[in-house]
C-alpha positions in Angstrom: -69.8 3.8 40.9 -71.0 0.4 40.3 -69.9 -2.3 37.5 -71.8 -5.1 37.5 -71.7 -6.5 41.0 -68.6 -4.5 41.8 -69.0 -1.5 43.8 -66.2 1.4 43.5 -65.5 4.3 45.8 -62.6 7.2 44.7 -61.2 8.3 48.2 -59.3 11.5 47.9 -56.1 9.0 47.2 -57.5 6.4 45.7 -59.9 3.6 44.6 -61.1 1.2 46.5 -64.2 -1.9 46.3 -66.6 -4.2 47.3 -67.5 -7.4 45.2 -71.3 -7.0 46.7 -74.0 -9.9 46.6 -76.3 -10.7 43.0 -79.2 -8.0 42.6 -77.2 -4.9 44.7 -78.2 -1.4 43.3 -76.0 1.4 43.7 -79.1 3.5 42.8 -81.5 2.0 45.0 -79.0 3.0 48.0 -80.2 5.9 50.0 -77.7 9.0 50.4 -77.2 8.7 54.1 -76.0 5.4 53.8 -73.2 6.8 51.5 -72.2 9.3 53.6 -72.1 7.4 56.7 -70.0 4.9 54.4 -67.4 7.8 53.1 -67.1 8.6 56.9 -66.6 5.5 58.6 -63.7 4.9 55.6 -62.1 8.4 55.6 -63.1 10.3 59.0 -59.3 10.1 60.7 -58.5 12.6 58.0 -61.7 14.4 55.9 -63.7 15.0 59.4 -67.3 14.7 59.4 -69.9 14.1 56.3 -73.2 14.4 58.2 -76.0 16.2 56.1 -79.3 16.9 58.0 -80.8 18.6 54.7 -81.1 15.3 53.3 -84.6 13.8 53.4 -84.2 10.7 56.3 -84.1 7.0 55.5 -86.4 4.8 56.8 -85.7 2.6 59.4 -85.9 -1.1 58.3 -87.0 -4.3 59.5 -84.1 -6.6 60.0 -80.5 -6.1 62.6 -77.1 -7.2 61.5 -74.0 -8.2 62.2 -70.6 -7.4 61.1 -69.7 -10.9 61.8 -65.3 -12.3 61.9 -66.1 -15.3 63.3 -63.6 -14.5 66.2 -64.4 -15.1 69.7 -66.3 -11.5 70.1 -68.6 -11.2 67.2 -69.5 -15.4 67.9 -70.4 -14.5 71.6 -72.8 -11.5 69.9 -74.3 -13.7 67.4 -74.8 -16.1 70.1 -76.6 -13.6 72.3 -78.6 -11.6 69.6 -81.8 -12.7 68.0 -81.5 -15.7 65.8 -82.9 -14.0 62.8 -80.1 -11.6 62.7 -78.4 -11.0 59.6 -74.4 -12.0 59.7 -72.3 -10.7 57.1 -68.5 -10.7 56.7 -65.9 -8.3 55.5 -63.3 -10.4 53.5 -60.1 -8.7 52.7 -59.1 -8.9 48.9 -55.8 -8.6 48.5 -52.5 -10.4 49.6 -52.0 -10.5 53.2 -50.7 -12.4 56.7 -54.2 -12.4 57.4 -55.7 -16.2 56.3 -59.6 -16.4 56.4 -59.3 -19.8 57.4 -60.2 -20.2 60.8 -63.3 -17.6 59.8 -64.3 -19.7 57.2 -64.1 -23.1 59.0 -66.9 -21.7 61.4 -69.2 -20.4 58.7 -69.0 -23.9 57.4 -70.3 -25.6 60.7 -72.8 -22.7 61.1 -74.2 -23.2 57.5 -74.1 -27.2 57.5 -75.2 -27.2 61.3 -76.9 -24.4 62.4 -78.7 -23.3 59.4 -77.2 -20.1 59.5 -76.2 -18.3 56.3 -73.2 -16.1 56.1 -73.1 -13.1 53.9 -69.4 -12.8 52.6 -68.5 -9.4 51.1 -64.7 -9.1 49.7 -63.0 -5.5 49.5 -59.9 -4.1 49.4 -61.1 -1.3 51.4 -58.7 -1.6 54.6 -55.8 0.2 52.1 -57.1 3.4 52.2 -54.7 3.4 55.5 -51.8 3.1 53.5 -52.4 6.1 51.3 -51.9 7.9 54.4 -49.1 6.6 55.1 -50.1 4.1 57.6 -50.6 0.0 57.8 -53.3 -1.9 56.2 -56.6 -1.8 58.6 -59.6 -0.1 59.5 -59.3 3.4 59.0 -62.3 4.0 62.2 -63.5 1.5 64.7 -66.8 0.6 62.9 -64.7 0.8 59.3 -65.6 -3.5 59.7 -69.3 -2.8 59.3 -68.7 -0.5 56.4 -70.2 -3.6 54.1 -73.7 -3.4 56.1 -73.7 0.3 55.7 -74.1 -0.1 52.0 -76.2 -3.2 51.9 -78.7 -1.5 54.4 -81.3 -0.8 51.8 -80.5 -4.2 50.3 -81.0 -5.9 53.0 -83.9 -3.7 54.7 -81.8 -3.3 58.1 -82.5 -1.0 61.2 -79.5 -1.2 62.7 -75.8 -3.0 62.5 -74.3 -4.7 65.6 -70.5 -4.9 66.2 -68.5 -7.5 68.8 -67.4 -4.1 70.8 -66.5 -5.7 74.5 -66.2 -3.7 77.8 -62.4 -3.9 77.4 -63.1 -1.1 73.9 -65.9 0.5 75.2 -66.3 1.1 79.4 -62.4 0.9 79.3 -60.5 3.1 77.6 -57.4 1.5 75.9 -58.5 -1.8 77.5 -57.1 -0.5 80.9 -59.0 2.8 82.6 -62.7 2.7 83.2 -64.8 5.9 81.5 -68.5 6.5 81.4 -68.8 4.9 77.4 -72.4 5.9 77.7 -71.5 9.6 77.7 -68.2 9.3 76.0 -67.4 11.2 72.7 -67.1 8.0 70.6 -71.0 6.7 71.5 -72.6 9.7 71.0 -71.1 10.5 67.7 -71.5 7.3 66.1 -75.1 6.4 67.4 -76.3 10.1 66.2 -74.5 9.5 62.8 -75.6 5.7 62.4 -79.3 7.3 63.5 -79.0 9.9 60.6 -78.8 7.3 58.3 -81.8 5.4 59.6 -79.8 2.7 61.8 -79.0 1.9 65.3 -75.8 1.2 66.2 -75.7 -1.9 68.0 -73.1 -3.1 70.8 -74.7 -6.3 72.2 -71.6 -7.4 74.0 -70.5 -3.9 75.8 -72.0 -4.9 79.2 -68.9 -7.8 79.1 -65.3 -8.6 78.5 -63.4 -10.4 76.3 -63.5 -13.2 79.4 -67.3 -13.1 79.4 -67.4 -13.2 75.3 -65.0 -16.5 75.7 -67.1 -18.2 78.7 -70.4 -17.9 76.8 -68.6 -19.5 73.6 -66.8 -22.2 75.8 -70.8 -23.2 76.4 -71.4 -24.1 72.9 -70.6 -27.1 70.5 -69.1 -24.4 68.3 -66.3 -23.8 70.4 -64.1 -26.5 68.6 -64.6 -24.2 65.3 -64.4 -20.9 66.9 -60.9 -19.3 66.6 -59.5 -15.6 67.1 -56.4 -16.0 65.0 -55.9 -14.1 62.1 -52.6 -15.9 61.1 -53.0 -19.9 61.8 -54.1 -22.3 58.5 -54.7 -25.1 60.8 -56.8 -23.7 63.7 -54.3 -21.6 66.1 -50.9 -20.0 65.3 -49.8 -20.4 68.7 -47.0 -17.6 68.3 -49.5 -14.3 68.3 -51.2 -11.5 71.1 -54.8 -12.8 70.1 -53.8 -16.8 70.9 -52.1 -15.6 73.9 -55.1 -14.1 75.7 -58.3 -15.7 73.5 -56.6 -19.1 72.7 -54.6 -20.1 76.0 -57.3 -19.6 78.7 -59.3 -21.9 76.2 -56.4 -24.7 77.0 -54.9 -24.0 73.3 -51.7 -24.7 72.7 -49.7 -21.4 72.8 -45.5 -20.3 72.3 -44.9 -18.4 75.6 -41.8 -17.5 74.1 -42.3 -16.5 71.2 -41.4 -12.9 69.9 -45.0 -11.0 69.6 -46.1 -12.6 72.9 -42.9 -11.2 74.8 -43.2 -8.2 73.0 -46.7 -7.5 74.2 -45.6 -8.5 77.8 -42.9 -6.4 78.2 -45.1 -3.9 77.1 -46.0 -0.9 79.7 -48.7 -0.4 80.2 -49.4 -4.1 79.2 -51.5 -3.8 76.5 -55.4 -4.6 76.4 -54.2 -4.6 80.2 -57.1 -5.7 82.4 -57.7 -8.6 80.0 -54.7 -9.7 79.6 -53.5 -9.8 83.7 -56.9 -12.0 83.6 -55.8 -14.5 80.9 -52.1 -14.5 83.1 -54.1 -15.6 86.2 -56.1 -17.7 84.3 -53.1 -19.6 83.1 -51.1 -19.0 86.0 -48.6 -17.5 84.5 -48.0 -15.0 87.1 -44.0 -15.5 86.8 -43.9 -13.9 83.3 -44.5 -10.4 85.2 -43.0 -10.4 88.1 -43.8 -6.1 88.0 -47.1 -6.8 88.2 -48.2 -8.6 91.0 -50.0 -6.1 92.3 -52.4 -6.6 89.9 -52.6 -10.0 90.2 -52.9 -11.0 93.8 -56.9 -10.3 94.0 -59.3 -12.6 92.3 -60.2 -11.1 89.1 -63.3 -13.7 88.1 -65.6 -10.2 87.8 -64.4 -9.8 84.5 -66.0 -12.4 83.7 -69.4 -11.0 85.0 -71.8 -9.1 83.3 -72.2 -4.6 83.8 -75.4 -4.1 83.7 -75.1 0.0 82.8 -74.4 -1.5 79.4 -78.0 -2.9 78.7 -78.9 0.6 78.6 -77.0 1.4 75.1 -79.1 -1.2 73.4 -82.0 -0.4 71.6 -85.3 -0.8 73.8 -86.4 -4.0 71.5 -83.6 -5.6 72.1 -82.8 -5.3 75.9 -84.9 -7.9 77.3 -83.9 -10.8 74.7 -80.2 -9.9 75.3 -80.3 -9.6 78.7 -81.9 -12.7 78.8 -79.8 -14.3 76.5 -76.5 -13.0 78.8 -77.9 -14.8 82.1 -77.6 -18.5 80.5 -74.2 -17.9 80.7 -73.0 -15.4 83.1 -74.2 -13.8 86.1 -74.4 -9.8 86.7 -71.8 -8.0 88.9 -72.7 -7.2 92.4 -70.2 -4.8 93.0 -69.4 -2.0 90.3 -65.9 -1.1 92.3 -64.2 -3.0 90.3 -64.4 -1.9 87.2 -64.9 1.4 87.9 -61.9 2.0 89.8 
């Protein structure tokens, strides 16, 4: 349903909306978008919503990006085309999550770069809690969920998401799978196809390392910020300033509870990037049990794997690929990752 520029949608539970941009039409929205929207939001517990009786969309002109403004998504709008549409999902409700790191980027980008942001505010991340769960995307592409329903507004062909190696090649962030013919890919590809989109991971073929070296290479570094909790730049005290913010020279609270937490932690969580970001900050003493790990060079994870070039659609694969050799160089050796 849709009241003036506020879109609603009635979950089995509940209510939930989007405040979407001046001249959105409910009614000009194709029905595969809808459906693929109702899925991304409610899959975990209604299953599927794919209808292949419904007369296709159209593929449009324009790619997207579900755009944070954290390290990942930067690193993807740095690498995609520079006509590519950025839009952001802003949650609407009280929260420990501050927009103001986000916010302070969009602000250089706009003034500097010429780039506009779309900014779309929803409450939809609290359909989790009708289930019984904490606030949060209810599926991994749940933070696109605003493109999906501006697609027709916005004439798109397909919807890119800051998806690293570490959540797509690695499962968990710790033990290597083949993502190309994994469950999670072919699903969502087929169902973003159904709706006349391609699913877009333009930063699959690196890690969270690579994403942070091609940032490091820009101006936009100073403004570029990972935490979801700091007013002024960086918490310090949180997971995603531990392993984003410290091998950036940040200031960061070893000690602090999350960040011991999180190390104790087995197995360590987002594991292979996080024994990195200990090597990179030689902080090999605050896991002793894991030294293993840590006494062979791990710069590859900083290097690009170039299986992932192949999920990209075929018009973008040159201009990304090209993009991704500025700023890193291809691995040699596949052993490492896939072992």
């Amino acid at each position: 349903h849709q009241i003036e520029n506020r879109l609603w949608f009635k979950t089995p539970l509940d209510w939930v909306y989007w405040d979407m941009p001046s001249g959105f039409s409910l009614n000009d929205t194709h029905d595969s978008l809808l459906l693929l929207a109702a899925e991304v939001l409610l899959k975990p517990w209604i299953g599927t919503t794919s209808n292949k009786n419904l007369e296709p969309r159209e593929f449009g002109a324009h790619y997207s990006l579900s755009f944070s403004g954290g390290i990942d998504s930067t690193a993807a709008m740095i690498i995609m085309p520079d006509d590519t549409i950025l839009a952001y999902h802003q949650r609407d409700y009280d929260s420990q999550i501050l927009h103001n790191n986000a916010k302070r980027l969009f602000d250089y980008l706009e003034t500097k770069k010429n780039r506009e942001i779309i900014i779309v505010k929803s409450n939809h991340e609290k359909i989790r809690t009708s289930y019984g769960k904490q606030n949060g995307f209810s599926t991994d592409y749940a933070a696109g969920v605003h493109l999906i329903l501006l697609a027709d507004f916005l004439n798109l062909k397909g919807i890119s998401f800051g998806l690293p190696i570490d959540n797509g090649w690695l499962k968990k962030g710790r033990k290597f799978r083949n993502f190309n013919e994994s469950s999670p890919w072919l699903y969502w590809s087929s169902r973003f196809h159904e709706a006349g989109l391609e699913l877009v991971l333009p930063i699959n073929m690196i890690s969270e390392a690579g994403a942070l070296k091609i940032c490091q290479s820009q101006d936009l570094i100073e403004y570029t910020n990972s935490c979801l909790r700091g007013k002024e730049k960086s918490c310090g005290k949180c997971w995603k300033c531990f392993h984003k913010n410290g091998p950036l020279g940040r200031e960061i609270d070893y000690q602090s509870k999350e960040i011991q937490v999180f190390l104790k932690k087995r197995p360590l969580r987002t594991a292979m990037h996080a024994l990195w970001a200990i090597q990179k900050m030689n902080l090999e003493h605050l896991v002793p049990d894991m030294s293993e790990f840590l006494q062979n060079d791990l710069s590859w994870w900083e290097e690009i794997y170039a299986p992932g070039i192949d999920l990209l659609p075929d018009d973008l694969q040159e201009t990304i690929k090209t993009n991704l050799k500025l700023y890193l160089t291809i691995m040699s050796d596949h052993q490492a990752i896939t072992s």
